[in-house]
N, C-alpha and C positions, 0 to 999 in steps of 0.2 A: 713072446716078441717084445721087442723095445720101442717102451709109449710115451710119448709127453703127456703128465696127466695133470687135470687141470683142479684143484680142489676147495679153489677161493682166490680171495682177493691175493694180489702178491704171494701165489702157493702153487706151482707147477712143476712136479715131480716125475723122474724120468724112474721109470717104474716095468718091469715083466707081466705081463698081461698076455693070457692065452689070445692064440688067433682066432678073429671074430669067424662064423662059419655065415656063407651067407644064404640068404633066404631067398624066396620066391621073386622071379623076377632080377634078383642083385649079380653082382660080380664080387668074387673077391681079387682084389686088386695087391702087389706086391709093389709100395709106392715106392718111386723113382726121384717125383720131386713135389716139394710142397711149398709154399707162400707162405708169408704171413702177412696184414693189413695191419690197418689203423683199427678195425673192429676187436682183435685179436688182441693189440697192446692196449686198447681199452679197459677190455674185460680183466685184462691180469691188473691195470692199473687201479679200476675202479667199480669193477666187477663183482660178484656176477650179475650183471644184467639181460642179457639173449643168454648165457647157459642156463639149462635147467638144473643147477647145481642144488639148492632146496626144493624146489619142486618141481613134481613133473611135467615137463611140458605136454600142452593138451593134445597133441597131432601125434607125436614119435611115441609119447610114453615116457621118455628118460629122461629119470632124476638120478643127482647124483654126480661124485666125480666124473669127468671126460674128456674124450682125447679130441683135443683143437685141430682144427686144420681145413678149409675151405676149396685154397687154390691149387689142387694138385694133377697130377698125371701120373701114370702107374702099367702095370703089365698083369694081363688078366693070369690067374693061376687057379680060378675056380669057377663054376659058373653055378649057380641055384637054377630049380625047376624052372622053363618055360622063356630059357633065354635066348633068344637067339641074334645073329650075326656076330657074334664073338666067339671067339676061343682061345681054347690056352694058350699064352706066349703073344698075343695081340696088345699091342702097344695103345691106350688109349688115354684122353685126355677127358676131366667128370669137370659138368657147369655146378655140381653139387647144389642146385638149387630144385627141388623136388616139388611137383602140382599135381594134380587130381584128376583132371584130365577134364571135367563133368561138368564144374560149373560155370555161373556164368561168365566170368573173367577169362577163365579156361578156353571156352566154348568161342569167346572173341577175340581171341589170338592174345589173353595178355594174361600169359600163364606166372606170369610176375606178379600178380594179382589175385591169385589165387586163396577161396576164401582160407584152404587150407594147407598153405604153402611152407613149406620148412627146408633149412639147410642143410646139408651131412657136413657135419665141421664148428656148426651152432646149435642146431634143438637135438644134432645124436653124435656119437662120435665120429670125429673126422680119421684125417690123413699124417698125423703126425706123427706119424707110427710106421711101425715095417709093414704093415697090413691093414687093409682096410675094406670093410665092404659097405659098396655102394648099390644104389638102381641102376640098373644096365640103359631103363630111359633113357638119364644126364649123361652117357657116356658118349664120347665118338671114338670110333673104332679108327685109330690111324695107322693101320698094317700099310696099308696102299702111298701114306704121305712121305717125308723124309723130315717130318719134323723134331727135332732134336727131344727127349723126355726132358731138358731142362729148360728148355724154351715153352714145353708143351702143358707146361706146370703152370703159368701164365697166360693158359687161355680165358679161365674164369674171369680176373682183371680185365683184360682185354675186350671180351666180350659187355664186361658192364661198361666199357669206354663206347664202344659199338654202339649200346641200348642210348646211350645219350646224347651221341650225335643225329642219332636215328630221331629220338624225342625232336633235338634241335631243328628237325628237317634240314641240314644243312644242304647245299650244292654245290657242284662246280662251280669256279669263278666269284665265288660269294668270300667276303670278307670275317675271320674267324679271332676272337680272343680266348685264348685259355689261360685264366687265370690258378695259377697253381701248378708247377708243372714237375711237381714232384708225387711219387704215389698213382695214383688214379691218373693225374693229371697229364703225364707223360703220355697213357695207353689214349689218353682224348688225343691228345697231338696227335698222334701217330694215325689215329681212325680219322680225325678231320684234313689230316692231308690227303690221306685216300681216298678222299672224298671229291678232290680237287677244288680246295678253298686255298686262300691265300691265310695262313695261319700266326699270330702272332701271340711269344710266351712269356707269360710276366712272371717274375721269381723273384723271391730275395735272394739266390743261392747263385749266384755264377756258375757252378759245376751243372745245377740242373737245367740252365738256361743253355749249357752248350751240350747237353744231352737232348734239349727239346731241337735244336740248331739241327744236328745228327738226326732225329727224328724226321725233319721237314718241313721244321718252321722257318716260315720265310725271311719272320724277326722277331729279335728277342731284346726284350726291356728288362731293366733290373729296377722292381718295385724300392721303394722308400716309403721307411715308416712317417707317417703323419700326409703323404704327399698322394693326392687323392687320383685316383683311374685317369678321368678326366686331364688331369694336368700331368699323368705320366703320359698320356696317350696323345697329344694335343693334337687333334687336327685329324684324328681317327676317325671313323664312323662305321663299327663293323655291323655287319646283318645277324652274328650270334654271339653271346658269351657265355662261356663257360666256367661258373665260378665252382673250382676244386679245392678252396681250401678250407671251407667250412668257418671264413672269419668273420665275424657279425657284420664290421660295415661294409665288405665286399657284395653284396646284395645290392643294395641299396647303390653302390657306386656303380657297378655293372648295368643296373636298369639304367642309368644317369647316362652313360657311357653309348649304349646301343642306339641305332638309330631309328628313329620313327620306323614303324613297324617291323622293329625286330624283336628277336627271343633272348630273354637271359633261361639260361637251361642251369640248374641247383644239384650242381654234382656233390659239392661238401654238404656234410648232413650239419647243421646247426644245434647248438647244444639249448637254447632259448627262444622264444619269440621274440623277432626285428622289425623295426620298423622300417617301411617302404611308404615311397608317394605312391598311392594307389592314384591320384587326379593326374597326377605325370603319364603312369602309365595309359590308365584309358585315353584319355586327350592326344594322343600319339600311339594309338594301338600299339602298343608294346605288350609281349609275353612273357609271363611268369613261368616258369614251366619245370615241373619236379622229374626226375627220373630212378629209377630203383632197378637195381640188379639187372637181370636180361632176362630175353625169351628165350627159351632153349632152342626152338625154333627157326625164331625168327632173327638170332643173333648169334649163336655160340658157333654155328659153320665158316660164319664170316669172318670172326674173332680166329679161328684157327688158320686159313687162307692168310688173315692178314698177317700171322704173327710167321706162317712160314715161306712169307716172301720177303721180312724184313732182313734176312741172315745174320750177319754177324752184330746188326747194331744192337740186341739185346744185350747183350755182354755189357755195354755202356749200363744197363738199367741194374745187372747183378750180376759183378763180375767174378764171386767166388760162390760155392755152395758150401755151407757149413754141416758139420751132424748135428744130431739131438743133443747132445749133453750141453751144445752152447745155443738154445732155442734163446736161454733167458738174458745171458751175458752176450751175446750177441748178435740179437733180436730181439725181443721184448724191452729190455732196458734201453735201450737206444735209442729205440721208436720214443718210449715215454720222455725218455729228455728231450726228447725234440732234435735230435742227432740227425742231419738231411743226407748222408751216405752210410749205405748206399742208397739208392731208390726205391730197389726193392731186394729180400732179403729172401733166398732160397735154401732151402735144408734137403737132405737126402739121406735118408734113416737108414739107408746102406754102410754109411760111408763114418772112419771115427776120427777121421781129420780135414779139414779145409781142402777142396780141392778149387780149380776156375770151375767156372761157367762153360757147357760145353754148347755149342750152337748148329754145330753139323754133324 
């Protein structure tokens, strides 16, 4: 089968690799569609860091070259010992996020926590491939839904959009900022208006500001450099922010930004420690609040619902699907220059030319 293989820093080889056979419990999957993130043009940019490419990771075992791939959806073609509600030819959508079931993170609903938690896509081989097998756990069976395989490839995002509005307690009628609304930051929009907040998207990008618009946001600001939250926002006072871009002083501006007893929710991962007024915050009950991946649980059904009621507006977020042979040139190196279209970049290891985005 044809694999993106991943073998160091800036070294990703499109390569023949036998099909994986799967084991106890897994599905082998015939992917349909796959993502890539910011985690993904990391690892190729400055990587390996999450692949066990020198050594072996302590959970999975696997060291060594491996095939990326996190965000996808695919069509059952195999099933291992002891699987059941699936079968051949069932269209399903994998949170590729794996838990233990046991401990105590597990045991209290935050299987995201898990002491021994791993990804299919980062600690073993993902989806970047014509074939792939997963745990039939992570998977949801969408024979019964009408949700698109390329829309369905993007429930993993979605769902970690879910987990952190979830984190944020958001509600109806409550006032929302998403800062960032490109990547991750779009799938927030999208979950915090289905929330029914009144939701507003700040971007440097025009294109992604009238994709968050599309989305549901009520209003959309276009960020400046040096020109602080505060004085883009003047006169705001929302009850959560969402900071998605991972910029150091965005932190610190968002806390500044919310109102007396609101939540800043830390969707961008920070590359450093930043400084924050801790005295601001307590003095004004204000929340710091981290959020990480999803619960398979408690988040990855909603994620799905949400993504196939939005119909045709995914097309805004990725409007063609590429093959493998262009993962690097037209994925990975884009992400790393900092290239803000498309939003999100979908591939399908079927396929050896560009085709759109299908959505129904």
């Amino acid at each position: 089968m044809k694999a993106a293989v991943f073998h160091g820093r800036g070294d990703v080889r499109l390569e023949d690799l036998p099909r994986p056979e799967p084991g106890d419990g897994e599905l082998l999957l015939q992917v349909t569609g796959v993502g890539i993130c910011g985690t993904d043009a990391s690892e190729y940019a400055a990587g390996p860091q999450m692949f066990p490419i020198h050594r072996a990771d302590p959970v999975t075992g696997h060291s060594g070259p491996m095939v990326p791939g996190h965000e996808f959806a695919g069509v059952v073609v195999g099933t291992g010992r002891g699987v059941l509600g699936f079968a051949e030819g069932d269209p399903v959508a994998c949170g590729a996020g794996i838990s233990c079931g046991t401990c105590g993170a597990c045991t209290a609903g935050r299987s995201n926590l898990c002491e021994h938690y791993w990804t299919v896509g980062l600690q073993r081989d993902g989806a970047l491939a014509e074939f792939t097998a997963v745990p039939a756990a992570a998977c949801v069976n969408l024979a019964e839904r009408t949700l698109a395989s390329d829309v369905a490839a993007m429930a993993q995002p979605m769902s970690i959009a879910v987990h952190a509005v979830s984190r944020g307690r958001l509600g109806a009628g409550e006032d929302a900022v998403v800062v960032g609304t490109g990547g991750i930051g779009a799938f927030v929009t999208y979950a915090a208006v289905r929330c029914g907040a009144a939701v507003t998207g700040v971007d440097l990008d025009p294109d992604r500001l009238a994709v968050a618009a599309a989305l549901g946001a009520s209003a959309t600001v276009t960020a400046e450099p040096g020109i602080a939250l505060g004085d883009l926002l003047a006169g705001s006072s929302p009850t959560v922010v969402f900071e998605c871009t991972g910029v150091p002083a965005m932190v610190a501006e968002a806390a500044d930004l919310v109102r007396p007893g609101g939540r800043v929710v830390v969707v961008g991962l920070q590359e450093a420690p930043i400084a924050v007024d801790l005295r601001s915050l307590a003095l004004r009950e204000k929340e710091l609040i981290g959020t990480l991946a999803h619960t398979f649980g408690g988040d990855f059904g909603i994620a799905v619902e949400m993504l196939e009621s939005g119909g045709d507006v995914w097309r805004l977020l990725a409007p063609s699907v590429l093959p493998l042979k262009d993962l690097v040139t037209g994925g990975l190196a884009p992400m790393v220059a900092g290239d803000p279209t498309p939003i999100k970049t979908l591939f399908d290891p079927r396929i050896d030319a560009p085709r759109p985005m299908v959505t129904g």
